[in-house]
C-alpha positions as CSV (number, residue, x, y, z in Angstrom):
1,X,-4.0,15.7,17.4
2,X,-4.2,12.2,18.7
3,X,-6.9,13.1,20.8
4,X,-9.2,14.4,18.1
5,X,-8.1,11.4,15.9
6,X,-9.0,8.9,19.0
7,X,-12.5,10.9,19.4
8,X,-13.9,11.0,15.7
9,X,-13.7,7.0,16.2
10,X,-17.3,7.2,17.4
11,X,-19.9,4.0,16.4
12,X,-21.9,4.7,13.1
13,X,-25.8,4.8,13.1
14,X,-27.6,0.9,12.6
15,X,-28.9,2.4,9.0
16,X,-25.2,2.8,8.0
17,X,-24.3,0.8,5.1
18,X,-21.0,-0.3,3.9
19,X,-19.5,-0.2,0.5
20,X,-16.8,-2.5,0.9
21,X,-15.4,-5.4,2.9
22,X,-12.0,-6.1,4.5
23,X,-11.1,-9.5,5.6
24,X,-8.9,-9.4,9.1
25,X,-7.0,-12.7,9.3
26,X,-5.7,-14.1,12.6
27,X,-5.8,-11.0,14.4
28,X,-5.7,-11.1,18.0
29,X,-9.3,-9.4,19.1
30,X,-7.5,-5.9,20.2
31,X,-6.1,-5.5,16.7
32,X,-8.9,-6.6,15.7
33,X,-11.4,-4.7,17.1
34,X,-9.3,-1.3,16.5
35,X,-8.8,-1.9,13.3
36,X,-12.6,-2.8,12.4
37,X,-13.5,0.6,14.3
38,X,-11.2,2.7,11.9
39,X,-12.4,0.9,8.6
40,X,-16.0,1.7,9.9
41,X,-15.3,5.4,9.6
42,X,-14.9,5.1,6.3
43,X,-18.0,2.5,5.4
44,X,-15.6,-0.7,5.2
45,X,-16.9,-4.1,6.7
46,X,-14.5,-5.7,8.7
47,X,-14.8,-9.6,8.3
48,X,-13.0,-10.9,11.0
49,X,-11.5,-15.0,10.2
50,X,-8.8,-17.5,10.9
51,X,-6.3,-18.7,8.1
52,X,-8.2,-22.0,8.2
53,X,-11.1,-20.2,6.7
54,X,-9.2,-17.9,4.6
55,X,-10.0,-20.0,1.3
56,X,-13.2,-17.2,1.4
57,X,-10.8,-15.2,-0.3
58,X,-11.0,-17.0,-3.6
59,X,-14.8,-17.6,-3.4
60,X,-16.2,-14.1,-2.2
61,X,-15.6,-10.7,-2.9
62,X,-13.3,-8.6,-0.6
63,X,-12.0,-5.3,-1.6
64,X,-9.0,-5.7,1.0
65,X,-7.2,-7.8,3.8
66,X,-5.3,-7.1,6.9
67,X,-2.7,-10.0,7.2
68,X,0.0,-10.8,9.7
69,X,3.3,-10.4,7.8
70,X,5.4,-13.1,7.8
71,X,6.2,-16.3,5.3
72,X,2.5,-18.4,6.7
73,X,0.7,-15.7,4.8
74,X,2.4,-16.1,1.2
75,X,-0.2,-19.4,0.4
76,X,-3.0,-17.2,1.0
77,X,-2.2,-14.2,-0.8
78,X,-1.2,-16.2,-3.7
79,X,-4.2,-18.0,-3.9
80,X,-5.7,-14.7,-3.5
81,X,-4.1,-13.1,-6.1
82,X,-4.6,-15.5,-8.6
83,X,-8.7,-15.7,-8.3
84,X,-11.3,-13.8,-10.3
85,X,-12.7,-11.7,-8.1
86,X,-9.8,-10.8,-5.4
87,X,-6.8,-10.2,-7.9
88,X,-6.8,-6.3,-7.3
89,X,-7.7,-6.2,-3.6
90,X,-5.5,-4.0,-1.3
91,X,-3.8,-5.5,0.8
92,X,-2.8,-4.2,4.4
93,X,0.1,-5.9,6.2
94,X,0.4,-6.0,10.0
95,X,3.9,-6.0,11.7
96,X,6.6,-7.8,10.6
97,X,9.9,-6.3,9.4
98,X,11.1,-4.3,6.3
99,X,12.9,-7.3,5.1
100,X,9.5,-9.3,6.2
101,X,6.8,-6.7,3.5
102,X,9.2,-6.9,0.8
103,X,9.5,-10.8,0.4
104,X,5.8,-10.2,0.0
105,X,6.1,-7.8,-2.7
106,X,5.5,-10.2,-5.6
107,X,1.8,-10.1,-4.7
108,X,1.6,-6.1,-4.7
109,X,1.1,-5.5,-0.8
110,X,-0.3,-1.9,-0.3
111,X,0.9,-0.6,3.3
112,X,1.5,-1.4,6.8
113,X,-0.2,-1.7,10.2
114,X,3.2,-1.1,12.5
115,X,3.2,-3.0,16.1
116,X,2.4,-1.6,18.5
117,X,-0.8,-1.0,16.6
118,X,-1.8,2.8,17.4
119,X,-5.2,3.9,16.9
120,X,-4.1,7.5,15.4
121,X,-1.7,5.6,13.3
122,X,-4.2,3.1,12.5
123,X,-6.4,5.4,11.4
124,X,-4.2,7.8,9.4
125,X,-3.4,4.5,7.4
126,X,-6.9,3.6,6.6
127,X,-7.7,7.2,5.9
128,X,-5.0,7.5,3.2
129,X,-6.0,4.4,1.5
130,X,-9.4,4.0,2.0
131,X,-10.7,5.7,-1.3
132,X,-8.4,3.1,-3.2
133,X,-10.5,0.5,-1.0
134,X,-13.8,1.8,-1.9
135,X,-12.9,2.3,-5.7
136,X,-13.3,6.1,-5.3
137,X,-10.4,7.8,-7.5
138,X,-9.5,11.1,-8.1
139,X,-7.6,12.4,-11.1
140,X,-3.9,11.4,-10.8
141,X,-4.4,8.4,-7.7
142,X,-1.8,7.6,-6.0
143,X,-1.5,3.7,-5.5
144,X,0.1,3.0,-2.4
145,X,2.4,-0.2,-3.1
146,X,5.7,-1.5,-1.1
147,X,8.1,-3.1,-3.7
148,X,12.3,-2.8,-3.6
149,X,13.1,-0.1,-5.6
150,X,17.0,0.3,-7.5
151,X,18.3,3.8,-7.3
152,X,21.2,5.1,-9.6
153,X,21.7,8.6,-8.4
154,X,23.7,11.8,-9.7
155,X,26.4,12.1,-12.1
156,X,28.6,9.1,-10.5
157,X,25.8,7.3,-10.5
158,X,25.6,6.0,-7.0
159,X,23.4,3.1,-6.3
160,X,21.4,1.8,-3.5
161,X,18.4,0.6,-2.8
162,X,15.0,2.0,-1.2
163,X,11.2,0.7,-0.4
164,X,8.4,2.5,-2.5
165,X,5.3,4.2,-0.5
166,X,3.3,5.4,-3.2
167,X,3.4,5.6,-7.2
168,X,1.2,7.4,-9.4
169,X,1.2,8.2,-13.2
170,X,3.7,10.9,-13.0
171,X,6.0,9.9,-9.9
172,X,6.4,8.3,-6.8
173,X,8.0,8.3,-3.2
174,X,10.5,6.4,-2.2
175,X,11.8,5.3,1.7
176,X,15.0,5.2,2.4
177,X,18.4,5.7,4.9
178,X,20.0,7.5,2.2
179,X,20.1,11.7,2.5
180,X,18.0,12.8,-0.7
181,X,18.6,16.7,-2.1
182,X,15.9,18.5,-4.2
183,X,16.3,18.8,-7.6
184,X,18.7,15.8,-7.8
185,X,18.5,13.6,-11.1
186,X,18.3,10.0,-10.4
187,X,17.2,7.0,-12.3
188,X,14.7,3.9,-10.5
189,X,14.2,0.6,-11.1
190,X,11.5,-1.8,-10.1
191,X,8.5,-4.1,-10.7
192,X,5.3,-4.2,-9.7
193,X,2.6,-7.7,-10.0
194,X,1.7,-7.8,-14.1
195,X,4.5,-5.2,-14.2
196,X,8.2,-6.6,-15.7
197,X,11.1,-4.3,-14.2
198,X,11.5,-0.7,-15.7
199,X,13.6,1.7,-15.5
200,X,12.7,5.8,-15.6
201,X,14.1,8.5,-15.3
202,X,13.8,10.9,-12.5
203,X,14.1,14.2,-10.6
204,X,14.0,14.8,-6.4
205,X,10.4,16.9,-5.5
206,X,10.4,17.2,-2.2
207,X,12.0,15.0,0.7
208,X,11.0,14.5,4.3
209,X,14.1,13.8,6.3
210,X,12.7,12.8,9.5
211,X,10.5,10.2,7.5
212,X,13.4,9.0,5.3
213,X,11.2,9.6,2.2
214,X,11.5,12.0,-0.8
215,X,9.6,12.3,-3.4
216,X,10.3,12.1,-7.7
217,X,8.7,12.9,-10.7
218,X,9.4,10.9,-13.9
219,X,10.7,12.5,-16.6
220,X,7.9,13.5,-19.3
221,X,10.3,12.8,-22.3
222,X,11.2,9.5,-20.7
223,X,8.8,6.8,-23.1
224,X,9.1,4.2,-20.8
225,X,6.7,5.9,-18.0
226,X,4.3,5.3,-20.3
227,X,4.6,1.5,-18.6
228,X,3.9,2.8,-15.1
229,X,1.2,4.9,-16.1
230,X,-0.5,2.1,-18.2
231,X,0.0,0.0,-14.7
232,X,-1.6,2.7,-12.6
233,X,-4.3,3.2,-14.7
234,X,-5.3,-0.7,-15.3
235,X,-4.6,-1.6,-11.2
236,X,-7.5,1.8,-10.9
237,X,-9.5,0.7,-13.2
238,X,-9.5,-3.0,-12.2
């Protein structure tokens, strides 16, 4: 499989033309030359720059950026974040820790590049998320999105905590150490940029235990998923 992934990175035709851009900031050239081979698959410009020339991202139009995790990076997303034309861009982090991506969570980062950098995990990334880079939805979108998510689960009501992966209108999935069973009812709490904390209502899908993620749907007579779904639909449509 990695094989065929590595192969189908072949070098598009000169006439090819791209239909977004991602900014790659302070990436050493490796990185940065894998990762601008993967977005090119999917026609996605990689501008390469350094974080001394990263004010571009509040002057000029980028649909997403690949940044180094880590506290030097929170200036620029925030500045980022707060212009016109960059507000809703996706954002890829590279590296870091767990504990690293979630103290950037407050400016909605999508997903992570994880070091080593692997060209058929590269790749799978980019391939997952690229129609949300390109502004190509299908009904129901997922958005991926990493934010701390609060977990009160079963009749006791257990708590802990977990990382979010994806979130759509109707559900989400969740990451996390804790052993997840199928049809379990939970409850989740969290936040997401423009979005104040909520809590809904949930059920256990489906779970991947060698992934430590499972899968929930929100309860349909729950009102307050209306929230997430008015999110989802606005950060689409954006």
């Amino acid at each position: 499989m990695e094989n065929t992934l590595e192969n189908s990175l072949v070098s598009p035709s000169p006439t090819r033309k791209f239909s977004a851009r991602a900014a790659l900031v302070d990436l050493h050239e490796n990185t940065r030359n894998l990762l601008s081979e993967c977005f090119r698959q999917f026609g996605i410009e990689s501008v390469p720059m350094s974080a001394d020339r990263a004010e571009r991202l509040t002057s000029e139009k980028f649909e997403a950026v690949v940044v180094p995790v880590g506290s030097k990076v929170k200036p620029l997303l925030e500045s980022a974040r707060r212009s016109r034309s960059n507000s809703r861009m996706v954002i890829y982090g590279l590296g870091g820790t767990a504990i690293e991506a979630l103290k950037l969570s407050p400016f909605g980062i999508n997903a992570i590049f994880h070091e080593p950098l692997e060209r058929s995990a590269a790749l799978k990334l980019v391939r997952s998320t690229q129609m949300l880079v390109r502004h190509e939805f299908r009904r129901y979108a997922r958005v991926p999105v990493i934010t701390q998510v609060t977990v009160q689960a079963g009749s006791n009501h257990r708590q802990f905590e977990a990382n979010s992966v994806e979130i759509s209108s109707g559900g989400m999935s969740l990451k996390c150490a804790n052993e997840m069973a199928r049809g379990l009812p939970l409850e989740v709490s969290f936040a997401l940029l423009t979005l104040p904390r909520v809590w809904v209502r949930g059920t256990v899908t489906w779970t991947k235990t060698a992934d430590k993620i499972f899968g929930i749907r929100f309860d349909p007579s729950d009102d307050r998923r209306k929230r997430v779904k008015e999110w989802v639909e606005m950060y689409l449509e954006s």
